[in-house]
C-alpha positions in Angstrom: -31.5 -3.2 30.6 -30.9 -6.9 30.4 -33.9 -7.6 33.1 -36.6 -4.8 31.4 -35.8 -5.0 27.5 -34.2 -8.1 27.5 -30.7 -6.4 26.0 -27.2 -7.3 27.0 -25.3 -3.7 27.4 -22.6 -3.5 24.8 -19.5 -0.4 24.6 -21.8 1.8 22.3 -24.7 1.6 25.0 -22.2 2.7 27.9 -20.3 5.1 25.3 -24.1 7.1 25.2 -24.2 6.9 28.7 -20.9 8.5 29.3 -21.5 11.2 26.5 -25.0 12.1 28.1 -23.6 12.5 31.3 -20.7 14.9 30.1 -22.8 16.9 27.9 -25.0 17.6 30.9 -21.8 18.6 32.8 -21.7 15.8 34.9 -18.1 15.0 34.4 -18.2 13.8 37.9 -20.9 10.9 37.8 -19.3 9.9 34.6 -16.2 9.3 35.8 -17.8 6.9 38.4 -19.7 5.4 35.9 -17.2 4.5 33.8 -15.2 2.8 37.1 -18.0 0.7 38.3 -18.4 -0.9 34.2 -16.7 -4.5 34.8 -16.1 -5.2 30.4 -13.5 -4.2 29.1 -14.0 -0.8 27.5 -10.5 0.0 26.3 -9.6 4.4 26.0 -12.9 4.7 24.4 -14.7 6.4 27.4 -12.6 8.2 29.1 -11.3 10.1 25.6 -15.1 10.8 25.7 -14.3 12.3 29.1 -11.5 14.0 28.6 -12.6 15.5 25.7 -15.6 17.3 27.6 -13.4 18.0 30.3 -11.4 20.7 27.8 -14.7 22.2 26.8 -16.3 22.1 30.4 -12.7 23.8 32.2 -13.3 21.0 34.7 -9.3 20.3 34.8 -9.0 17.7 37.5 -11.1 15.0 36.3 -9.8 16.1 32.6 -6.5 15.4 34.3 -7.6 12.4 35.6 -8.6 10.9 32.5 -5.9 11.9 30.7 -3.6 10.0 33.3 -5.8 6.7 32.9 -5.7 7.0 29.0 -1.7 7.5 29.3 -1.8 4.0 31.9 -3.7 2.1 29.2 -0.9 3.5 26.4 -3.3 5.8 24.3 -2.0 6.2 20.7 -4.1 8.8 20.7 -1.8 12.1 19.9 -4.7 14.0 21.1 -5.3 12.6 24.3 -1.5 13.5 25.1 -2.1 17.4 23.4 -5.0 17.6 25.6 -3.8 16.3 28.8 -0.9 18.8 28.2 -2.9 21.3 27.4 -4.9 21.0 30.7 -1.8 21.3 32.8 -0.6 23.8 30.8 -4.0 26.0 31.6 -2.7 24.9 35.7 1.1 25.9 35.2 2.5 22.7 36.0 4.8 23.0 33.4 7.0 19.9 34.8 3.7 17.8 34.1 3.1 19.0 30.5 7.0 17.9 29.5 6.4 14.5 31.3 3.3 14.1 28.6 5.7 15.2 25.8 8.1 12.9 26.7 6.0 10.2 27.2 4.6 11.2 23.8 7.9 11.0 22.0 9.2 8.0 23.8 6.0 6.7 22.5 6.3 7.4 18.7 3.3 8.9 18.7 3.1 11.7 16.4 0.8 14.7 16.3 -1.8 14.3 13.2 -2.1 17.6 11.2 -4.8 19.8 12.6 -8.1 19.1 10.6 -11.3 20.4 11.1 -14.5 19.8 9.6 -17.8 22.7 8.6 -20.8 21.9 7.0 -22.7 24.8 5.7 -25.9 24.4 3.6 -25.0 21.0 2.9 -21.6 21.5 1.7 -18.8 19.9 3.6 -15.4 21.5 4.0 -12.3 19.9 5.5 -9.8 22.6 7.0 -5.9 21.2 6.6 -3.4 23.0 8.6 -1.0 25.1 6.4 0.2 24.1 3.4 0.3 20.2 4.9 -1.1 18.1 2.3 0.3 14.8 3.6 -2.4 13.0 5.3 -1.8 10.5 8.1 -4.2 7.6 7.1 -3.0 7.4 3.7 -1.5 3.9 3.9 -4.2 2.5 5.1 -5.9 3.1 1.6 -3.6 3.0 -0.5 -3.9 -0.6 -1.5 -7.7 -0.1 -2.6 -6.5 3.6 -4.3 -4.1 1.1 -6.4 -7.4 -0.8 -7.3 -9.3 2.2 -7.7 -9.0 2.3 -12.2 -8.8 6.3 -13.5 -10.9 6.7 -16.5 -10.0 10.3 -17.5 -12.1 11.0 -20.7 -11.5 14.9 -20.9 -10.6 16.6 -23.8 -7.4 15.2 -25.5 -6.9 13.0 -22.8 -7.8 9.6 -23.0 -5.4 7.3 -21.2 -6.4 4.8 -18.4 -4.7 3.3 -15.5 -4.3 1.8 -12.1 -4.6 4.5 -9.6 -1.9 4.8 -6.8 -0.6 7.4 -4.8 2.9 7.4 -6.4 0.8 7.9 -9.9 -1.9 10.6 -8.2 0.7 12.8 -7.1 2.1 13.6 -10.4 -0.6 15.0 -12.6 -4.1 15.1 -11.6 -4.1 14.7 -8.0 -1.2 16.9 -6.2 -2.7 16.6 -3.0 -2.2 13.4 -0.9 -5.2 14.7 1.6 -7.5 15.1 -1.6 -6.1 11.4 -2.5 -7.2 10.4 0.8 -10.6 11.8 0.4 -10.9 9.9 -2.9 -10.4 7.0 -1.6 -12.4 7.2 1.1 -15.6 8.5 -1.5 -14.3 5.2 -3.8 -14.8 2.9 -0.5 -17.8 3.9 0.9 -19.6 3.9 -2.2 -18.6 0.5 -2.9 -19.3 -1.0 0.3 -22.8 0.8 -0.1 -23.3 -1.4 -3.3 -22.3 0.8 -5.9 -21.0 -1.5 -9.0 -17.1 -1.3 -9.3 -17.3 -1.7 -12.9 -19.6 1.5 -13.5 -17.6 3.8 -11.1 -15.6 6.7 -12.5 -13.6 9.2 -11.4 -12.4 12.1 -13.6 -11.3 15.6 -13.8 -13.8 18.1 -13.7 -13.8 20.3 -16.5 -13.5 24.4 -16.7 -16.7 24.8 -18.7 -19.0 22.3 -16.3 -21.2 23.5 -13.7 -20.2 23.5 -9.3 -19.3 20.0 -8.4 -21.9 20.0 -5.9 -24.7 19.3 -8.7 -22.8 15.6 -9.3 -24.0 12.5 -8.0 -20.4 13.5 -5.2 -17.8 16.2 -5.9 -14.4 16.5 -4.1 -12.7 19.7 -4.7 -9.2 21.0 -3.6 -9.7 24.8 -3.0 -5.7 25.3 -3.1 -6.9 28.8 -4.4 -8.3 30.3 -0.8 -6.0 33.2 -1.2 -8.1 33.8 -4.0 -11.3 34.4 -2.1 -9.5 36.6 0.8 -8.5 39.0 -2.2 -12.0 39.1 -3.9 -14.2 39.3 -0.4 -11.3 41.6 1.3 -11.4 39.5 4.0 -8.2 37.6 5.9 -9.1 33.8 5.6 -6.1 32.8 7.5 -6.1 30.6 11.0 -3.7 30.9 14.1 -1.7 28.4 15.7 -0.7 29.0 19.3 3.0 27.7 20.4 3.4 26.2 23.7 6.4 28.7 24.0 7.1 31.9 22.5 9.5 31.7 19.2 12.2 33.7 18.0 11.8 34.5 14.5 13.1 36.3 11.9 10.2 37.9 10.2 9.1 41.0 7.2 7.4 43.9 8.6 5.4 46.0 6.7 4.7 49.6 7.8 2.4 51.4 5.5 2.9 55.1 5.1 -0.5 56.0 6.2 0.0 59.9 5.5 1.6 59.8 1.8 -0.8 57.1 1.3 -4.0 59.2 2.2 -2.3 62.2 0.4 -2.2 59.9 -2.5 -5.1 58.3 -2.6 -7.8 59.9 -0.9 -10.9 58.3 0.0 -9.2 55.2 -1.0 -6.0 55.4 1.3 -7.8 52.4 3.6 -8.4 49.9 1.1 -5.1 50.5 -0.6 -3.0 50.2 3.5 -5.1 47.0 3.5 -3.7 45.4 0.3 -0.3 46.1 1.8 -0.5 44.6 4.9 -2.3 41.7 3.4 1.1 40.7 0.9 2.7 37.8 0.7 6.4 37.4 1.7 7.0 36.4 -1.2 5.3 39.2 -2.6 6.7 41.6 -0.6 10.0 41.0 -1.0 9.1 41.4 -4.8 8.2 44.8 -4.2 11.1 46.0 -1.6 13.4 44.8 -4.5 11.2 46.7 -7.2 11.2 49.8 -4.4 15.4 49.9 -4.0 15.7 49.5 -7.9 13.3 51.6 -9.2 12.1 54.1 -6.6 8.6 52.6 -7.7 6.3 49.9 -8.5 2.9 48.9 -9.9 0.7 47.2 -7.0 -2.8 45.8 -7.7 -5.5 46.6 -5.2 -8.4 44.2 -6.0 -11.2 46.0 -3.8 -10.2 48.9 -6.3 -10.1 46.6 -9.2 -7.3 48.1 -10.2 -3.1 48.8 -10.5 -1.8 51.6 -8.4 1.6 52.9 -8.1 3.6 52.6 -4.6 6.5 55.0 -4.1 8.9 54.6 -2.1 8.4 56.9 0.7 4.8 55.2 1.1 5.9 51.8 2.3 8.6 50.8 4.4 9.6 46.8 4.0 12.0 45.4 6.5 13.0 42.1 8.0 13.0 42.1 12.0 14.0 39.3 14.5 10.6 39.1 16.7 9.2 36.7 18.9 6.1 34.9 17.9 3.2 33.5 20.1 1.9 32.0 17.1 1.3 31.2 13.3 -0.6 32.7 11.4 -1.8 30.7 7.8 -4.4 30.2 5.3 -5.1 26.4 5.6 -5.8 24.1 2.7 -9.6 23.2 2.6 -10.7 19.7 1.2 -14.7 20.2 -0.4 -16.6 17.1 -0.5 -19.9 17.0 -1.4 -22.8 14.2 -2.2 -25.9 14.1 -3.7 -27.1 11.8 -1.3 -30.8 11.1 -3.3 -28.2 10.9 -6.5 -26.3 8.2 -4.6 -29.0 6.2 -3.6 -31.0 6.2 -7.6 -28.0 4.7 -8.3 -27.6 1.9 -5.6 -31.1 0.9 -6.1 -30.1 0.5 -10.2 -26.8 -1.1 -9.3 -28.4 -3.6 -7.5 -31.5 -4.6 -9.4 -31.6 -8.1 -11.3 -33.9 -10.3 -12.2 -34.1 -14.5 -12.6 -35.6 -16.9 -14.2 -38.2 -19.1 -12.2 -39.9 -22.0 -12.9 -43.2 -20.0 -14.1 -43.3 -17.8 -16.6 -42.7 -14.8 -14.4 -39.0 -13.3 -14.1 -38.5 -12.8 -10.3 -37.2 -8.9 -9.1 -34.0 -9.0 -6.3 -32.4 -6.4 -5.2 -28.5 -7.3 -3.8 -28.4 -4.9 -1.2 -24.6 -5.5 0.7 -25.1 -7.1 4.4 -23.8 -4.1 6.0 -26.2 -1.2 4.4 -29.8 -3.6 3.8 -32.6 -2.1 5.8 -34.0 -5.4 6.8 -30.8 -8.1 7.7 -32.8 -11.4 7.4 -36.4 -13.4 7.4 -37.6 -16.0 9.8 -39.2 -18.7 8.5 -40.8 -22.0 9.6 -40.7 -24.8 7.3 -44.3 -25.7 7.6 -47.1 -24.6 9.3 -46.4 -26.5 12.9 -46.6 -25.2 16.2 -43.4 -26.3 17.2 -41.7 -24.7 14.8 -43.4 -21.2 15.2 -42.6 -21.8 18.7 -38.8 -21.9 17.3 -38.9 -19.6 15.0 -39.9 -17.3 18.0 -37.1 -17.8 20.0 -34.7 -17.0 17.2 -36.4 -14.0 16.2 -36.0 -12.9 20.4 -32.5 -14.0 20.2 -32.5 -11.4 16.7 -33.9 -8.7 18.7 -31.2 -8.8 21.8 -28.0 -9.1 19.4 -29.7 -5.7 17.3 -30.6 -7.2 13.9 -33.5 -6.3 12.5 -35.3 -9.0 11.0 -39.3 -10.2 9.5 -40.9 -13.0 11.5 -43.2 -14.9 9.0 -45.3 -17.9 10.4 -47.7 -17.5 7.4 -48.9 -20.6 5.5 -47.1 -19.6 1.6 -45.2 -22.1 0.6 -41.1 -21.6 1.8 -39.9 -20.7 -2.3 -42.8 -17.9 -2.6 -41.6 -16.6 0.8 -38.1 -16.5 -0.3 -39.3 -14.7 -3.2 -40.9 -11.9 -1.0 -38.3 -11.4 0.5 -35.4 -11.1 -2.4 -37.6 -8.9 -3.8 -37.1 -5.9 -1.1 -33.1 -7.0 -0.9 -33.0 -9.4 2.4 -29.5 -10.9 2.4 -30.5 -13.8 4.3 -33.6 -16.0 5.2 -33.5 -18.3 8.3 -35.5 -21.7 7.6 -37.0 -23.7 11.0 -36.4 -27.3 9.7 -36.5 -29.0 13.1 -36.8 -28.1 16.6 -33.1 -28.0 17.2 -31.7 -26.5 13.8 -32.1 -24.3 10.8 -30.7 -23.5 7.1 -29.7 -20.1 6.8 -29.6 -19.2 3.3 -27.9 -16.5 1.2 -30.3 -14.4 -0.8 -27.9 -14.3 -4.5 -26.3 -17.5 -4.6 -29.0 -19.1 -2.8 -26.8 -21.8 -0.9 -27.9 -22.7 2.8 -25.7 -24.0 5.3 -27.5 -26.1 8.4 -26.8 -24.3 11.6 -27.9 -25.4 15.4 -30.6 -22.9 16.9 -28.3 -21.3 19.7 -26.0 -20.2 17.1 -28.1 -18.3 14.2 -28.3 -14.9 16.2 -24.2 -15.0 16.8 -23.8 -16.2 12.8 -26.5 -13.7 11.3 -24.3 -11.1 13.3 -20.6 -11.7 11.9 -22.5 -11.9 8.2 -24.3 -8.8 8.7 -21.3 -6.8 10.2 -18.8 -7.5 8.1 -16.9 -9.9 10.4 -17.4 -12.6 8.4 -18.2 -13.7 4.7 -20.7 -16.4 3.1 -17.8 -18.2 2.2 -16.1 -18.5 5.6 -19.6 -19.5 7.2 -20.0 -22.2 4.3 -16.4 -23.9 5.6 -18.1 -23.7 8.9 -21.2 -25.2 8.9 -22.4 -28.0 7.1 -24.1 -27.2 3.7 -28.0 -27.9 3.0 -28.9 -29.7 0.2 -32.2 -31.0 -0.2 -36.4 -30.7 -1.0 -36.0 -27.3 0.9 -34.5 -25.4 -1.5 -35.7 -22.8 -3.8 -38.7 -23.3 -6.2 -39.9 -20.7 -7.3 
């Protein structure tokens, strides 16, 4: 790669590699792979591994794997669930309790089971059981506390920081749903989105589906709800390593005074019976041993029927359970990704004043999200410094920025121009052989920096890893006949 394109391979080149090879199955010739890579590639890819090894059934290298993550001390939880649960698939029960206690020892707890299913466009976030804790929570919880709630629905018109503390009482139950909220709050801001003109809010009763917002992110808490209008059980299983005894309500329909009852309709009503609730249940044996009868509502009938006794017997039973069976919580966000971006290219508009009559047009795309990361420039029209400005846009190309070469003969404020007009964050100046100015597109400062050094600064600038101001305590500031005039 290095000799051909002139790229040096980083983790997310060998990362594809890996993934390729154990998509196609060969679990074997990635596991070589990975052991002849000389950087330093952390658990990244063998997790990669063993997670194809659980799909694939191929159990020794996924053990394998799983035994190198456990070496490097994986805080993973489910690297250890899966390397248990590949020698629990071999037997080698003595193995799995070794993981778990290695687990354990570790403090490395199991995050709730989450899944995630996008159908026509719609997300939906599947949260075991009634779990609404979520384990990443802390780590936004300092911007959630930043994050100000403008609730302007009817009769309700107070305002206030937003932490999760506050969320949990009133609007937002749900710590998974605060989660999600504060994930939707940071992305859009680190896209560009203007703090100041963000709002979150209830959604009202009497407004259309969520999903026609610029982004929605619904709780549907009611589930149950939808399993008694489509007749259909919307529940998930859990499997237990080992078999439970519980203490558990049985509910034995009396499918022949039933049918004499009802007819035609003895099925649907059998169904609505088993379907019940504990809760609900016991409501009813109670109802049953008092009364002799009660009223039941069957919502594929649409209607209240009456249940006798003799037609239902309710009991509770010690049994032992292979699994549980619940309706999970589901978290529904949705964005309106065209929506989103009409309003980043608004946010970011502004214009300023220039020395002609003409009010120049920039757009302040963020570092991390601008299509195009900076401009290369030479001061004047020299060969030298084309010559220069070629090398740096080379040394551009190998560290993956994307950049615009111009060797053109405009003068150096015009080109700046240009280029703050489609939202370039930075422009890179050849002012000698040896050295440049980089500056920054808003504040238009420029710091001097030495040739062999641009790619590796434009990088940390444009990933985050660094900010204008910590380059400008760096580098030496440029002041001079080079700066802007437009």
């Amino acid at each position: 790669m290095t000799k051909d394109y002139g790229l040096t391979p980083r983790l997310d080149h060998y990362a594809c590699m890996v993934d390729m090879l154990s998509r196609a199955g060969l679990l074997k010739e990635a596991k070589e792979f990975i052991e002849s890579i000389t950087i330093d590639h952390g658990t990244c890819l063998w997790r990669i591994v063993l997670g194809s090894c659980r799909s694939l059934r191929d159990f020794d290298v996924g053990a394998y794997a799983g035994e190198r993550l456990m070496e490097l001390g994986t805080e993973d939880s489910s690297a250890y669930i899966l390397l248990s649960n590949i020698y629990a698939s071999q037997r080698k029960w003595s193995d799995v309790e070794r993981v778990r206690d290695l687990m354990r020892l570790r403090g490395v707890n199991k995050d709730p089971g989450c899944s995630w299913v996008e159908l026509n466009s719609r997300v939906n976030v599947f949260v075991v059981g009634e779990q609404h804790q979520h384990p990443e929570a802390e780590n936004i919880s300092a911007e959630l506390m930043r994050l100000a709630k403008h609730m302007k629905d009817e009769g309700y018109r107070q305002t206030s920081q937003f932490s999760f503390s506050e969320e949990l009482i009133g609007t937002v139950n749900n710590e998974t749903l605060g989660y999600f909220i504060g994930r939707v709050y940071l992305f859009l801001t680190r896209l560009g989105i203007d703090k100041g003109r963000l709002r979150f809010r209830q959604h009202l009763p009497n407004e259309m589906a969520h999903m026609l917002l610029t982004l929605g992110c619904g709780d549907r808490v009611l589930l149950w709800m939808d399993r008694e209008k489509s007749g259909v059980p919307l529940v998930a299983h859990e499997k237990f390593s080992k078999p439970r005894e519980v203490e558990k309500l049985v509910i034995v329909p009396s499918k022949k005074d039933l049918g004499l009852a009802f007819k035609g309709n003895q099925k649907m009503v059998v169904e609505a019976l088993e379907a019940m609730s504990e809760m609900e249940a016991m409501e009813m044996k109670a109802a049953l041993e008092s009364k002799g009868e009660t009223s039941f509502k069957v919502c594929t009938l649409g209607k209240d029927v009456v249940i006798t006794k003799k037609m239902v017997s309710i009991s509770m039973e010690k049994k032992m359970e292979h699994q549980r069976v619940f309706t999970p919580s589901v978290i529904e966000p949705s964005f309106g990704i065209g929506r989103i971006i009409y309003c980043l290219f608004e946010h970011s508009f502004y214009t300023r004043p220039s020395k002609s009559e003409e009010e120049l047009n920039v757009f302040r795309f963020p570092p991390l999200v601008a299509p195009i990361k900076c401009t290369v420039f030479p001061l004047v029209k020299n060969q030298e410094f084309d010559d220069a400005a070629k090398v740096i846009a080379k040394a551009l190309t190998t560290a993956g920025i994307s950049h615009i070469i111009d060797t053109t003969a405009i003068s150096i404020g015009r080109r700046y121009a240009r280029t703050d007009e489609i939202g370039v964050p930075f422009a890179v100046t050849v002012v000698s052989a040896t050295s440049v100015t980089i500056r920054e597109r808003d504040s238009k400062e420029q710091i001097r920096v030495g040739i062999d050094e641009v790619a590796s600064v434009v990088k940390q600038l444009t990933e985050g890893q660094s900010t204008w101001a910590d380059v400008s305590k760096t580098y030496p500031a440029h002041v001079g006949p080079q700066g802007d005039q437009e």
